[in-house]
VEXROSE-562685 format. One record per residue (C-alpha): z, y, x; residue number from 1. Coordinates in nm, 3 decimals, decimal comma. Each point is the difference from the previous one (the first is absolute). Example, Ala and Ser with C-alpha at 12.3 -4.5 7.8 and 13.67 -1.06 7.14 Angstrom:
2
[drennu [0,780 -0,450 1,230] 1],
[drennu [-0,066 0,344 0,137] 2],
//
This chain:
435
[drennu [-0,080 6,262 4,581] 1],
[drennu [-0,307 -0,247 -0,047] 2],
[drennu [0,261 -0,229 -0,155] 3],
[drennu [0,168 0,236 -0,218] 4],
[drennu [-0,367 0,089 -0,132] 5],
[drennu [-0,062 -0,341 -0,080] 6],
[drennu [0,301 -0,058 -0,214] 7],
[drennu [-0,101 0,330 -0,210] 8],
[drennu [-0,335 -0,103 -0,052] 9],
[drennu [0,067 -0,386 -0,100] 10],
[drennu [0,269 0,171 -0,248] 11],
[drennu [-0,214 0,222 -0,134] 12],
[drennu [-0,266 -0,278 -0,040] 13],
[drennu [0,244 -0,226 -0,156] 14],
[drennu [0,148 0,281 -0,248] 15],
[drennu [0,321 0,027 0,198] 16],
[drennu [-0,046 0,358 0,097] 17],
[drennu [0,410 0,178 0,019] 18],
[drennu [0,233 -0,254 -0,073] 19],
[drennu [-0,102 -0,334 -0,059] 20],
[drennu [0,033 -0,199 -0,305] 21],
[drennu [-0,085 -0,293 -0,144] 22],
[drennu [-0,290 -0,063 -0,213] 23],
[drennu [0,025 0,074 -0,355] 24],
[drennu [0,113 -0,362 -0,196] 25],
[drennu [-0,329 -0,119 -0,217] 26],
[drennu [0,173 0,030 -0,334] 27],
[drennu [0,104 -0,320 -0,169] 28],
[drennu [-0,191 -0,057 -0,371] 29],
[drennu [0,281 0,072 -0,237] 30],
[drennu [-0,218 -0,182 -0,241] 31],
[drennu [0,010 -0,375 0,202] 32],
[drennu [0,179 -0,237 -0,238] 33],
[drennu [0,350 -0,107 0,123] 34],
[drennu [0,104 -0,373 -0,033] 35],
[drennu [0,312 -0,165 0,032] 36],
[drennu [0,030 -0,395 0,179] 37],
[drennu [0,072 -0,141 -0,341] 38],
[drennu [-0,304 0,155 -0,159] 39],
[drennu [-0,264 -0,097 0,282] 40],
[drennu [0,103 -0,319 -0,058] 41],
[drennu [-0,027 0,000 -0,365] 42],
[drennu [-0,319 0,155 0,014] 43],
[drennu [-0,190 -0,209 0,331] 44],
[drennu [0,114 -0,322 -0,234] 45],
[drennu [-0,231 0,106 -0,233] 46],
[drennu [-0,252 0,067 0,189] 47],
[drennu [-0,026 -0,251 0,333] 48],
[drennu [-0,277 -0,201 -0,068] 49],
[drennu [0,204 -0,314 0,199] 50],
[drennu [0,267 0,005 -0,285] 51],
[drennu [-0,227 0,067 -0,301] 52],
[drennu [-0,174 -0,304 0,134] 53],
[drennu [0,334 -0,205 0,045] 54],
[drennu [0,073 0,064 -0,336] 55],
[drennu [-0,329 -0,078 -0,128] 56],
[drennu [0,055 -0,345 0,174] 57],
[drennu [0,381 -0,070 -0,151] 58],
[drennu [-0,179 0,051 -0,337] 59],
[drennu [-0,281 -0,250 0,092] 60],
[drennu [0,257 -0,273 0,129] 61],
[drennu [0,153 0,044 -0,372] 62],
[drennu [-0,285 -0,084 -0,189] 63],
[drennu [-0,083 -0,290 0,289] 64],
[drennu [0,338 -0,129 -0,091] 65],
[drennu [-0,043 0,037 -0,456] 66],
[drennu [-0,321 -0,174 0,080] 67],
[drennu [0,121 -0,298 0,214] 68],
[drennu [0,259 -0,017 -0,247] 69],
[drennu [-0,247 -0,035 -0,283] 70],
[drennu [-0,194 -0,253 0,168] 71],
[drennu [0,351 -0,208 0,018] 72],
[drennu [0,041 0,023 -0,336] 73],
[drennu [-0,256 0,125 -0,240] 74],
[drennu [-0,370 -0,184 -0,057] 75],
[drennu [-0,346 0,172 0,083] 76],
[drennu [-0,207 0,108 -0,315] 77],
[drennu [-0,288 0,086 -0,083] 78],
[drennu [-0,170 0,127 -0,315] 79],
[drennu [-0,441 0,002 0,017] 80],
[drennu [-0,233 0,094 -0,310] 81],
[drennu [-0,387 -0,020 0,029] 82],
[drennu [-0,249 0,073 -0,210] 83],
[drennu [-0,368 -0,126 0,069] 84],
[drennu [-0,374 0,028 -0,176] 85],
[drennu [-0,208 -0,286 0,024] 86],
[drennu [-0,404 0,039 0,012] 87],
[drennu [-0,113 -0,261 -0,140] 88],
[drennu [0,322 -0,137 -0,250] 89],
[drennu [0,204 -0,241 0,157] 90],
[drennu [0,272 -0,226 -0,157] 91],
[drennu [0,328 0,145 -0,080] 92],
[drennu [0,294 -0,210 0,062] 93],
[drennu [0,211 0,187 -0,161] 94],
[drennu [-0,205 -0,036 -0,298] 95],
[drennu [-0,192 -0,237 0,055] 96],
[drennu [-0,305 0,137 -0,124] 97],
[drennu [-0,322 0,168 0,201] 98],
[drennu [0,081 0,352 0,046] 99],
[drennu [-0,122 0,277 0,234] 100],
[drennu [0,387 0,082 0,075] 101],
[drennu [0,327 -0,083 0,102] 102],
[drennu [0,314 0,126 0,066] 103],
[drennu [0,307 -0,250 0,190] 104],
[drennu [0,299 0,165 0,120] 105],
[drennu [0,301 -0,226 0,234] 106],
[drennu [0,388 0,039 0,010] 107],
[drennu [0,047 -0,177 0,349] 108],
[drennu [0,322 -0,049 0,141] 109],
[drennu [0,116 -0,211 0,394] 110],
[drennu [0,346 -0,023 0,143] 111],
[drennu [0,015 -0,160 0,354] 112],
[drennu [0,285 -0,216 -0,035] 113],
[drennu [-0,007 -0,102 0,362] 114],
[drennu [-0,145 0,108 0,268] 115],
[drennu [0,151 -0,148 0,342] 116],
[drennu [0,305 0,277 -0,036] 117],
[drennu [-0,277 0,257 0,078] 118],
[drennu [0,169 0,184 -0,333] 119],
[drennu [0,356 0,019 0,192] 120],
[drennu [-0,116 0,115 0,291] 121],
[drennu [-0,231 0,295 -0,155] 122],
[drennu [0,290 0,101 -0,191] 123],
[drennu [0,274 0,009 0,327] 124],
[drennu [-0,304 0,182 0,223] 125],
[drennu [-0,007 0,233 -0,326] 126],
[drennu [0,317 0,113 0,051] 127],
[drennu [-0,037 0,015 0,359] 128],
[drennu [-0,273 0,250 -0,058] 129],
[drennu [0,267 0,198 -0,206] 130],
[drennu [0,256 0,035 0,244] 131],
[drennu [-0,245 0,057 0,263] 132],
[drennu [-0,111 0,280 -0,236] 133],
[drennu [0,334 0,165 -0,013] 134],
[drennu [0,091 -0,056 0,354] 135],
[drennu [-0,335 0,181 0,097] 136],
[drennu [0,043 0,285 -0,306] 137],
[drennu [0,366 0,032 0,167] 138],
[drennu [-0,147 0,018 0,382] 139],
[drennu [-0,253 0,213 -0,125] 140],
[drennu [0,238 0,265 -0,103] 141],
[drennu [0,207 0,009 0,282] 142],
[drennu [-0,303 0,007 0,193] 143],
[drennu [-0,123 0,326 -0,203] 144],
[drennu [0,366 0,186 0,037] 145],
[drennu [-0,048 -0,116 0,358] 146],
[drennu [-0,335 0,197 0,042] 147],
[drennu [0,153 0,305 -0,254] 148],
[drennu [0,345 0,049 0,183] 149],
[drennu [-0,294 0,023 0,350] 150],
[drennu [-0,176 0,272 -0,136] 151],
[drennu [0,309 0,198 -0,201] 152],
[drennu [0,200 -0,040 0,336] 153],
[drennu [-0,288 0,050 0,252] 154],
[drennu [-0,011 0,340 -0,259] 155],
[drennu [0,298 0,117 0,096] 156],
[drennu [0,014 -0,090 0,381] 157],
[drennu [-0,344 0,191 0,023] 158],
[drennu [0,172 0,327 -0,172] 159],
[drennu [0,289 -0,040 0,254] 160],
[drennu [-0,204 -0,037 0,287] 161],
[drennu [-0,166 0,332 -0,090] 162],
[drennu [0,299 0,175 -0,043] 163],
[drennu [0,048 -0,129 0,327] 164],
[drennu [-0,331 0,177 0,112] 165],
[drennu [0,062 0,296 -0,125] 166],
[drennu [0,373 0,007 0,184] 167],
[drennu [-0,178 -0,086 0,318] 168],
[drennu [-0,253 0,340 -0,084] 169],
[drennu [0,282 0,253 -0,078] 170],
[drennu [0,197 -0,128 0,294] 171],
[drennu [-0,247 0,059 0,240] 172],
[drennu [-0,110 0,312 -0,224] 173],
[drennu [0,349 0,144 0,057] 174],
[drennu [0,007 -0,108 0,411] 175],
[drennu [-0,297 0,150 0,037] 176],
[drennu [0,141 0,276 -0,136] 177],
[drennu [0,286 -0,012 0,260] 178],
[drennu [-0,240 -0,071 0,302] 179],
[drennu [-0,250 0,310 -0,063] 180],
[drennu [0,283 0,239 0,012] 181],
[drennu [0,177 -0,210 0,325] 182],
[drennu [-0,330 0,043 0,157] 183],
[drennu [-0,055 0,383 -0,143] 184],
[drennu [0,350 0,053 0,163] 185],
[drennu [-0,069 -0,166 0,345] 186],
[drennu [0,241 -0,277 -0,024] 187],
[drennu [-0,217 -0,253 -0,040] 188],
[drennu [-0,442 -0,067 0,085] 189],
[drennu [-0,231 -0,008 -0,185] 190],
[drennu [-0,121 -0,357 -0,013] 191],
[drennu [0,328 -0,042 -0,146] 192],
[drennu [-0,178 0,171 -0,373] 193],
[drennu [-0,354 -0,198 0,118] 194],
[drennu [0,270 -0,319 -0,028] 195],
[drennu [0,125 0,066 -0,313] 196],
[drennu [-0,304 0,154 -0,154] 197],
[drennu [-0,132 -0,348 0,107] 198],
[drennu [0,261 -0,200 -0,155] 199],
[drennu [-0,059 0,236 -0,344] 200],
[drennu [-0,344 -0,090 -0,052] 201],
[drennu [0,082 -0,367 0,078] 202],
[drennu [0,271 0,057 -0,273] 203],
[drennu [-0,249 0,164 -0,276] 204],
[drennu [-0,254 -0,289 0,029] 205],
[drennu [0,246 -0,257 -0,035] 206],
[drennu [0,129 0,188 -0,307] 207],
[drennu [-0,414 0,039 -0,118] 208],
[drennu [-0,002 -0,399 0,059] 209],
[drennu [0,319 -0,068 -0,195] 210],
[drennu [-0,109 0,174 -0,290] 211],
[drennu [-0,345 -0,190 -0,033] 212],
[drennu [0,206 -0,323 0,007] 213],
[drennu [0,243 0,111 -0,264] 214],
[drennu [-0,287 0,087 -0,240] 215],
[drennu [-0,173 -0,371 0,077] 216],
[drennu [0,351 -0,165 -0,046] 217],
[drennu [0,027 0,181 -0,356] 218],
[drennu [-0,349 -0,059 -0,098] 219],
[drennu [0,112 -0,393 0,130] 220],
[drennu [0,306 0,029 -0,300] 221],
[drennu [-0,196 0,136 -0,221] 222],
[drennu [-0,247 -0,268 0,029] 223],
[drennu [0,297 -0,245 0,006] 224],
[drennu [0,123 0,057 -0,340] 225],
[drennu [-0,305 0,111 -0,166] 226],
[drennu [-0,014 0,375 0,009] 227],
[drennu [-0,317 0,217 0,127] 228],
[drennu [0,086 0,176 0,250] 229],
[drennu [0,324 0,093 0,221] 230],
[drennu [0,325 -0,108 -0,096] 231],
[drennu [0,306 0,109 0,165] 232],
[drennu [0,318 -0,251 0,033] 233],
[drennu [0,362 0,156 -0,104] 234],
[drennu [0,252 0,043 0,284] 235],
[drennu [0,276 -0,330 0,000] 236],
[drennu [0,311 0,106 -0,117] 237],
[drennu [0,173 -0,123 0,358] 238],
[drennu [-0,152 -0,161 0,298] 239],
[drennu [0,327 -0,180 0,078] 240],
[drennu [-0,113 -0,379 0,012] 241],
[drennu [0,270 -0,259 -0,111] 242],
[drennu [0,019 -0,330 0,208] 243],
[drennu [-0,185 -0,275 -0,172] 244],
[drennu [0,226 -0,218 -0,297] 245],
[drennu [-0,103 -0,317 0,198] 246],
[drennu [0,043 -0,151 0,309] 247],
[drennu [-0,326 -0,109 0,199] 248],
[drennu [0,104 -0,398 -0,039] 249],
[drennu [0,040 0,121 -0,366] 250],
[drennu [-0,394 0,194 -0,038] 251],
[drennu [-0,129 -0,377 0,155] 252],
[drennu [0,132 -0,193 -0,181] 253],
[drennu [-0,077 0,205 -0,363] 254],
[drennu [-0,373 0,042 0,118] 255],
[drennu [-0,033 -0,360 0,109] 256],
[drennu [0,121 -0,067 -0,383] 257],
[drennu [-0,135 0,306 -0,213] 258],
[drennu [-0,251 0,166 0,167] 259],
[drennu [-0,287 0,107 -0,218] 260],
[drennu [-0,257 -0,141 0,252] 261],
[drennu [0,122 -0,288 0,057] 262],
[drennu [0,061 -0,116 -0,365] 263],
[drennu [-0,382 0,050 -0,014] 264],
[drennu [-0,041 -0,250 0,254] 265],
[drennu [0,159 -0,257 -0,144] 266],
[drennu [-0,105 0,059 -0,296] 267],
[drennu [-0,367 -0,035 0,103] 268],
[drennu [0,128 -0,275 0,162] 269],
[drennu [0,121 -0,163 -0,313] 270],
[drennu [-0,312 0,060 -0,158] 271],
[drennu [-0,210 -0,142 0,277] 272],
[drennu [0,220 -0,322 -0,050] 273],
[drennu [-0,069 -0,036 -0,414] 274],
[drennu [-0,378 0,068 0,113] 275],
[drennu [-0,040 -0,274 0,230] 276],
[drennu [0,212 -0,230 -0,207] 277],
[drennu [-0,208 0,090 -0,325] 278],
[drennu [-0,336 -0,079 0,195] 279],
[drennu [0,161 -0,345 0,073] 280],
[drennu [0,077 -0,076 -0,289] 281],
[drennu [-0,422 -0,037 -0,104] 282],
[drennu [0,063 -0,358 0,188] 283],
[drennu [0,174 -0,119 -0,357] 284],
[drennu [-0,135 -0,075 -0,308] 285],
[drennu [0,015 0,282 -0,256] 286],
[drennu [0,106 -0,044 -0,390] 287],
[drennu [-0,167 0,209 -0,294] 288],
[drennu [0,062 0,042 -0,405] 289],
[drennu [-0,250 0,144 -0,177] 290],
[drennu [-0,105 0,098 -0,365] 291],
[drennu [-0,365 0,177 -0,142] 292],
[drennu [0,003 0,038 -0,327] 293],
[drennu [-0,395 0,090 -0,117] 294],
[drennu [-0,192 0,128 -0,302] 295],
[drennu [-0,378 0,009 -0,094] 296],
[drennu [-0,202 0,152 -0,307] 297],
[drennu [-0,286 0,263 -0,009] 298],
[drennu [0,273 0,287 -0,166] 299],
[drennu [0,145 0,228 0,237] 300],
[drennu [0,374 -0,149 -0,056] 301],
[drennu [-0,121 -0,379 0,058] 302],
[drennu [0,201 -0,232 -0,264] 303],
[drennu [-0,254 -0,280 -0,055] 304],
[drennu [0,106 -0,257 0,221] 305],
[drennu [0,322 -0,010 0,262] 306],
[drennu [0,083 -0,170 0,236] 307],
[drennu [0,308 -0,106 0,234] 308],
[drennu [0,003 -0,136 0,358] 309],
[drennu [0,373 -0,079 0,137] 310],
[drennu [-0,027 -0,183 0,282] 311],
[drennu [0,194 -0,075 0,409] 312],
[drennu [-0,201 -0,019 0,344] 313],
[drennu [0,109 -0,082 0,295] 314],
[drennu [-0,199 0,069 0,327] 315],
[drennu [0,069 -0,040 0,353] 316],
[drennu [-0,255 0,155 0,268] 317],
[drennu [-0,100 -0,253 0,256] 318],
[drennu [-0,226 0,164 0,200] 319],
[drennu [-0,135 0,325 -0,004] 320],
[drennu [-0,229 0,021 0,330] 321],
[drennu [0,323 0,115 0,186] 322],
[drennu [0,062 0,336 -0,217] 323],
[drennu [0,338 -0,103 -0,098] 324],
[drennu [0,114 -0,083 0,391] 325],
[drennu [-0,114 0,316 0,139] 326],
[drennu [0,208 0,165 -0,287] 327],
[drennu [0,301 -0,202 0,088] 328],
[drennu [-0,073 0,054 0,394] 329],
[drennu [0,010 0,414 -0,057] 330],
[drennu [0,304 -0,016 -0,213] 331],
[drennu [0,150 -0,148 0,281] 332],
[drennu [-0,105 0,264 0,280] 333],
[drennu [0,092 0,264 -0,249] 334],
[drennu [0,319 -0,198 -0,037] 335],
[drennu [0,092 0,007 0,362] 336],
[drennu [-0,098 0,367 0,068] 337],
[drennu [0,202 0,108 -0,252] 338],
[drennu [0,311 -0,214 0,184] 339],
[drennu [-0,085 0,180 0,330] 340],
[drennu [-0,025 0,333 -0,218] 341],
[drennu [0,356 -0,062 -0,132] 342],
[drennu [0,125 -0,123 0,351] 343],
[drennu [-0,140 0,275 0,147] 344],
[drennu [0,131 0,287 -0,301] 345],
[drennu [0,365 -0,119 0,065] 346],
[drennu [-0,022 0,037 0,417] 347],
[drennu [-0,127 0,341 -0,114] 348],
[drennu [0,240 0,088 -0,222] 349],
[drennu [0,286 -0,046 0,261] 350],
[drennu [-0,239 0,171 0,224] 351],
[drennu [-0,086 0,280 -0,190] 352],
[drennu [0,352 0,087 -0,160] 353],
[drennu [0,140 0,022 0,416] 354],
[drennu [-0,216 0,224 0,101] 355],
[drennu [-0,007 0,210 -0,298] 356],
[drennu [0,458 -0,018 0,013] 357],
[drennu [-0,047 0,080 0,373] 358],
[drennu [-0,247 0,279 -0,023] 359],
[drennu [0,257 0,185 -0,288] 360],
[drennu [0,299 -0,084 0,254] 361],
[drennu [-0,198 0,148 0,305] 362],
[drennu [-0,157 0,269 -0,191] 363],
[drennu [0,362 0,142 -0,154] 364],
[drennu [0,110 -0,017 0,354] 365],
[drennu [-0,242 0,190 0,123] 366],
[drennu [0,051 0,273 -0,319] 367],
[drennu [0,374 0,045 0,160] 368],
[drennu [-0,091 -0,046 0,341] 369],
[drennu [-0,296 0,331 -0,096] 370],
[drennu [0,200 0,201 -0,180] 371],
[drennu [0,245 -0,028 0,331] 372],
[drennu [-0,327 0,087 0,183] 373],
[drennu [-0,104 0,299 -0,191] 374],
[drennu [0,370 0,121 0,022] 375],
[drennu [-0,004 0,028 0,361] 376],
[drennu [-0,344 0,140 0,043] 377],
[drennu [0,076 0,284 -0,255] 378],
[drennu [0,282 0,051 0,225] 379],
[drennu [-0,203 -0,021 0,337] 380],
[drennu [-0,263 0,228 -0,113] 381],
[drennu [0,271 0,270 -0,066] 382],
[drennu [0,147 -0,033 0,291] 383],
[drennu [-0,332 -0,016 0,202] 384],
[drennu [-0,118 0,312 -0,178] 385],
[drennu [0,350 0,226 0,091] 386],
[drennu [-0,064 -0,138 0,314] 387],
[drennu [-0,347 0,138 -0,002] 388],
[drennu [0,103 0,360 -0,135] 389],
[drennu [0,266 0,046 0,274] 390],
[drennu [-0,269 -0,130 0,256] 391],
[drennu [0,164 -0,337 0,111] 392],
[drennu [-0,250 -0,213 -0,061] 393],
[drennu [-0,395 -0,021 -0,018] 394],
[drennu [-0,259 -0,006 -0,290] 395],
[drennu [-0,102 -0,397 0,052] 396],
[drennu [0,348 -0,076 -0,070] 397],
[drennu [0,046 0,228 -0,289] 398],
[drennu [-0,368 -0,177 -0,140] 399],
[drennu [0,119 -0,325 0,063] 400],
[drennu [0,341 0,026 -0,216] 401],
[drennu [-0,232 0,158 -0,254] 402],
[drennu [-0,239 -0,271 0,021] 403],
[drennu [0,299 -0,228 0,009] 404],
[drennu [0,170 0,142 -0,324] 405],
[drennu [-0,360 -0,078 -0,201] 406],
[drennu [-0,054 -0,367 0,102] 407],
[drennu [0,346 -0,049 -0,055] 408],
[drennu [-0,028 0,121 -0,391] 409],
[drennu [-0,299 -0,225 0,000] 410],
[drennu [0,169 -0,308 0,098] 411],
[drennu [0,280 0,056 -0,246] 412],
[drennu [-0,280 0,032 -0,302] 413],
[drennu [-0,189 -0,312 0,096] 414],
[drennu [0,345 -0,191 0,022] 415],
[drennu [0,093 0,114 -0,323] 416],
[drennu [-0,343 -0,112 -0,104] 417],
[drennu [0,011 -0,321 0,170] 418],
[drennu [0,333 -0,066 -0,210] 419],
[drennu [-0,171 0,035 -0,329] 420],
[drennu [-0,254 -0,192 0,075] 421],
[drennu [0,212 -0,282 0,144] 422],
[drennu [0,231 -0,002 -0,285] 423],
[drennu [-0,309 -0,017 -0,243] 424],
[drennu [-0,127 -0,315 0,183] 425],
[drennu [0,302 -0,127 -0,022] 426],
[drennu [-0,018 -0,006 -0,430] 427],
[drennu [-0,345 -0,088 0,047] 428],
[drennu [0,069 -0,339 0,182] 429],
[drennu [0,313 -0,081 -0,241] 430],
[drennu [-0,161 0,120 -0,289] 431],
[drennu [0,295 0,231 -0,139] 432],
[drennu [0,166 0,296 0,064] 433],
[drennu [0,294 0,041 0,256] 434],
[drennu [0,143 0,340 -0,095] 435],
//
């Protein structure tokens, strides 16, 4: 009697006075924004800060390029007026008279016509910086769907996992159900309702918990593709997963060619190599043309006299208290960093592309191997429960196949999840799409 007393009151306390039922679903905002894969992507490419900057650079390694290009071919010029006002007069060589003014203005004009092969080398680490540039733009957007197919997915798994929740409340809702009125009849005890009124409340804060992390993980899209506030991810047409187009030998061997990151090794590696050969080429001697071509009078437009300098030099730095060596000397560190960098971005690569082919192998094995799983716990906790009703087995057992059934859903979302993701670090490491 003291037990049956108990299980009134904590039902009444709890709201689950007569015949228990879940608690009521929090509505879903009709008025969340719905976005599809393609269009989170669209939009987060617009929006990542890492890929706006990436582009930013591709654009900068352009002009680099137009202005090493320039220097190989075009002269420096420069135009200069200047007007002064003498206190007392001064003589004018433009006129030459005593005035209290004059006006010059120079045409000047150089071309380096050699320069120890510094010129070459600018204009090959040039265009090293511009295929760095796209390599990184390129790893920079894979790197940003990468992120954006995290949060859609991670979306969608949180949804399922509280549908999942809220499964796990109306089944122990409805067993609850079963056991007050076993217990009301005399067939069963009534710690049997204390166990599942137990395993209820366990149920509804789970279900409170999964709902607070599906509101962070839409806030986290929203965020992602530049929307305030939640943003809700559209259902994948199928959740079959195709095997992967390539074989594993196959991913290596494309990512130890192709792969975004390590093109941006070696092309800062490239570029480290025109530096340090650039710096030592300041050891030769360097060849100039130049041209001024100068005019003086007191007038604003100076006409009175002109004058023309054309003219070669040739110079050759022999000491410069040790400046120049210390240049060479970090062109060469940077040189052999960058080596170790490239060396080190094509282990990766092969690394990287493994475990990313494995991890989509394992995790699509484990999808099949779950949805096996949740198969034959939907089927257990049937059977436990008409075993329960016709009093052949106990309550822990009936609890257990319940408990069973949920973690069983669970692992089936986060393999499903874990084959997204794997599949999106897959294109990420490549640098294009599979499917």
């Amino acid at each position: 009697m003291i037990a049956a007393a108990l299980l009134v009151a904590v039902q009444a306390s709890m709201g689950l006075a007569g015949v228990a039922a879940p608690p009521p679903a929090v509505p879903v905002n009709d008025t969340i924004p719905v976005v599809s894969l393609a269009e989170a992507l669209e939009s987060a490419a617009h929006v990542d800060p890492n890929y706006v900057a990436a582009l930013r650079q591709v654009g900068d390694a352009a002009w680099v390029r137009r202005s090493a290009w320039s220097a190989f071919l075009l002269p420096s010029v420069n135009f200069q007026w200047s007007l002064s006002q003498f206190s007392p007069e001064q003589f004018n060589i433009g006129t030459n008279a005593v005035t209290d003014r004059l006006t010059t203005y120079a045409l000047s004009g150089s071309y380096d016509v050699f320069r120890g092969g510094a010129k070459f080398h600018e204009l090959a680490g040039a265009g090293a910086a511009v295929d760095g540039a796209a390599a990184g733009e390129l790893q920079a957007r894979y790197q940003t769907a990468l992120a954006t197919e995290s949060d859609y997915y991670d979306v969608i798994a949180q949804r399922q996992l509280l549908t999942v929740s809220e499964e796990r409340v109306r089944r122990a809702a409805e067993q609850l159900s079963v056991a007050r009125a076993r217990v009301l009849s005399g067939a069963a005890v009534q710690s049997d309702s204390l166990q599942l009124l137990l395993e209820l409340t366990r149920a509804q804060v789970n279900e409170l918990v999964q709902r607070a992390a599906l509101t962070i993980s839409r806030l986290q899209l929203g965020r992602r593709i530049g929307r305030d506030g939640p943003v809700d991810a559209a259902q994948p047409e199928t959740v079959q997963f195709q095997e992967l187009p390539l074989s594993l030998s196959s991913a290596v061997a494309e990512a130890t060619r192709t792969s975004p990151a390590l093109l941006v090794a070696r092309a800062q590696q490239r570029l480290a190599e025109t530096a340090f050969k650039a710096e030592r080429a300041s050891y030769l001697p360097r060849l100039s043309l130049f041209a001024t071509w100068q005019g003086f009078d007191e007038d604003l437009i100076p006409d009175a006299t002109n004058r023309t300098v054309i003219g070669a030099s040739l110079s050759l730095p022999l000491f410069d208290g040790g400046a120049r060596e210390l240049r060479v000397f970090r062109a060469g560190t940077a040189r052999r960093v960058a080596d170790a960098e490239a060396a080190d971005a094509l282990r990766a690569a092969a690394r990287d592309v493994t475990e990313a082919y494995e991890t989509h192998t394992t995790a699509r094995a484990a999808s099949v191997l779950a949805e096996r799983g949740v198969t034959v716990a939907r089927e257990n906790l049937r059977v436990q429960m008409e075993r329960y009703t016709g009093g052949a087995t106990t309550i822990i057992e009936l609890i257990t196949a319940q408990v069973d059934l949920a973690e069983a859903e669970s692992v089936l979302v986060q393999a499903r999840f874990a084959t997204r993701l794997a599949l999106a670090g897959i294109e990420a490491i490549l640098g294009r799409r599979l499917f």
